[in-house]
C-alpha positions in Angstrom: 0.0 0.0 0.0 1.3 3.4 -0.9 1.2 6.2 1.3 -1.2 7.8 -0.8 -3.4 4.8 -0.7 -3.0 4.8 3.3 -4.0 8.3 3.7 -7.2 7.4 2.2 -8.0 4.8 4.8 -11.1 4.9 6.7 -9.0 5.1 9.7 -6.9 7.9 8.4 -9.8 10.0 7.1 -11.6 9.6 10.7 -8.0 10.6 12.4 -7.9 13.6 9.8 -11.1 15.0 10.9 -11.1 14.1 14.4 -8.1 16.5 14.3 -9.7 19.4 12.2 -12.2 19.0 14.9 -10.1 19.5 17.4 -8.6 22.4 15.8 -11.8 24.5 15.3 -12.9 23.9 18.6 -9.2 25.0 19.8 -10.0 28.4 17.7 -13.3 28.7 19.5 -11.4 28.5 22.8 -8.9 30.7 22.1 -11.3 33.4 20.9 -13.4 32.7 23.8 -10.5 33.0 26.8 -7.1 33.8 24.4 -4.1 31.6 23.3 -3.1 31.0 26.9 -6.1 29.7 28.2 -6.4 26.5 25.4 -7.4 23.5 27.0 -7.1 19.7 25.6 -9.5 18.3 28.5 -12.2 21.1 27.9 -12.1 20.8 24.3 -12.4 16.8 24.8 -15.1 17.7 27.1 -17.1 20.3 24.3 -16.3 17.0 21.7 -18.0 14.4 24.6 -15.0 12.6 24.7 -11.9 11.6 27.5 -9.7 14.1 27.6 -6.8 11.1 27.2 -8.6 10.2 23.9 -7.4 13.2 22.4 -3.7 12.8 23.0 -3.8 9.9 20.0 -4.2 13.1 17.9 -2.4 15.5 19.7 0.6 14.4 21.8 0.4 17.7 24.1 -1.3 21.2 23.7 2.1 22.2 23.0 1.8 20.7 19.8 -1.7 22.0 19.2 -0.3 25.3 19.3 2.7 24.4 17.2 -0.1 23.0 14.3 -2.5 26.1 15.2 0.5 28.7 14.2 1.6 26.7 11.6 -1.4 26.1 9.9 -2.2 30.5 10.5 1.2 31.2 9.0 0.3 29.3 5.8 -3.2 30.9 5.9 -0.9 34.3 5.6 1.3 33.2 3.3 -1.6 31.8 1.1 -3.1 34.9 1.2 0.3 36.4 -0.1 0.8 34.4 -3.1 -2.7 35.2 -3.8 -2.1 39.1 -3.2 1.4 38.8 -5.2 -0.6 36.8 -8.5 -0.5 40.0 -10.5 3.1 40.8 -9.4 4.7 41.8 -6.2 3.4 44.8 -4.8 4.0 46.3 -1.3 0.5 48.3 -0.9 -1.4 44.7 -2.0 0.7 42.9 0.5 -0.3 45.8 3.4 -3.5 45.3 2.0 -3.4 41.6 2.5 -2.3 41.4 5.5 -4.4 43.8 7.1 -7.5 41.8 5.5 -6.6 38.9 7.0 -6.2 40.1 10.1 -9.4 41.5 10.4 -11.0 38.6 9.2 -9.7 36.5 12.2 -7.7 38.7 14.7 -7.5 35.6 17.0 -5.1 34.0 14.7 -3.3 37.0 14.1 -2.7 37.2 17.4 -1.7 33.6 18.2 1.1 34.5 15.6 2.1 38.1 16.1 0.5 38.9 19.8 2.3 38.3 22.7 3.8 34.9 23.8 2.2 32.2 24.5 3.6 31.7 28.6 5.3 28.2 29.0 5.2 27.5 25.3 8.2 27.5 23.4 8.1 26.8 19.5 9.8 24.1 17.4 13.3 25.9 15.7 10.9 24.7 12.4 7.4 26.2 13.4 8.6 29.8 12.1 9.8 28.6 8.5 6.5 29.7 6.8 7.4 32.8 8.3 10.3 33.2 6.0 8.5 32.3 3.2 5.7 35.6 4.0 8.9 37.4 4.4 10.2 36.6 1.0 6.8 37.6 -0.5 7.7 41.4 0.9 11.1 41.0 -0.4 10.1 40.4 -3.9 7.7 43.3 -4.1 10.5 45.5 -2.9 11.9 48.3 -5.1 15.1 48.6 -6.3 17.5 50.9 -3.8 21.0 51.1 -2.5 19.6 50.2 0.8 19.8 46.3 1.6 15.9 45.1 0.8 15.9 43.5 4.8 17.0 46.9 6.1 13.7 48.4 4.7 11.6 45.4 5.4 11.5 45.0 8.8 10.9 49.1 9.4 7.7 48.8 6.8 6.5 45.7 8.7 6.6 46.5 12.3 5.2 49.7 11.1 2.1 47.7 9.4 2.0 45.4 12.5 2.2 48.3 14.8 -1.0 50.0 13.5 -2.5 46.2 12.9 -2.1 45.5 16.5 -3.5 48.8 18.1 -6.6 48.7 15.2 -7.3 44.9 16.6 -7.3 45.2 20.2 -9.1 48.2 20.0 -7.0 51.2 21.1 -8.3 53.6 18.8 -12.0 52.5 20.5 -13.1 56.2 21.6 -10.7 58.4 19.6 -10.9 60.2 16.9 -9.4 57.7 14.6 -10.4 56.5 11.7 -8.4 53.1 11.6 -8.8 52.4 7.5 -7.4 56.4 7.1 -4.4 55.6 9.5 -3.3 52.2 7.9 -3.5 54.2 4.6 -1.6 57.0 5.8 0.6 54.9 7.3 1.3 52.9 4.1 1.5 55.6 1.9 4.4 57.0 4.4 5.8 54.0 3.7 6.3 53.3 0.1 
């Protein structure tokens, strides 16, 4: 039997969606009580099964989180490709990002919020991240400055204004967060 053919197993497609499952109601958790708060027993409890039943899917909640950020960072870098389809361009990019981070601010924050306390990430759990990275690259301009040296100041910029939009800082000011983000871009490129 190939591996193909053994992904296709009942067995394989039960495990498969047993753990999609277990991902979505992970998402509903986190949304509910944050990233810090996920739970294997209570979402074994919300799926009306033994909490141990769930570690033949998932070995720890550590590596919940580990698939949870991976599978957000692909999401992002999905959403990239798609933005970059016509060609690299930085404002499309800003624009991606920003869209898929409203869409689902909980994931963005599981990626770019603050740490996770006792969780620390697999070395390989970031590599997507590179790949997001070298989306932004490509849609730099030509310049005599190194294209990393004017990366990383246009996207903690973004993340900045992403970050304060989605927790709601700008709640009861005067600010209009899709005229910021704009402004902010077009300072920017």
């Amino acid at each position: 039997m190939t591996k193909a053919e053994a992904a296709n197993t009942p067995r394989e497609r039960y495990r498969a969606q047993v753990r999609a499952e277990v991902k979505e109601r992970a998402w509903e958790q986190i949304a509910t009580a944050g990233a810090s708060a996920l739970s294997l027993n209570a979402i074994a409890k919300k799926m009306g099964v033994s909490g141990p039943a769930l570690y033949r899917y998932f070995a720890s909640r550590d590596e919940l989180i580990t698939e949870l950020i991976r599978d957000a960072y692909r999401s992002l870098a999905d959403t990239f490709r798609a933005a970059s389809e016509p060609g690299p361009d930085l404002a499309a990019l800003a624009h991606a990002l920003r869209g898929w981070a409203l869409a689902d601010p909980h994931r963005y924050f599981l990626v770019y919020g603050t740490p996770i306390p006792g969780y620390h990430a697999p070395d390989d759990t970031t590599g997507i991240a590179k790949e997001i990275m070298g989306s932004l690259l490509d849609a730099l301009p030509g310049s005599d400055t190194p294209p990393l040296a004017r990366a990383v100041p246009f996207w903690t910029r973004l993340h900045g204004v992403l970050s304060l939009e989605l927790a709601g800082h700008f709640s009861g000011m005067d600010v209009d967060p899709d005229q910021l983000f704009e402004a902010e871009l077009k300072s920017l490129i």
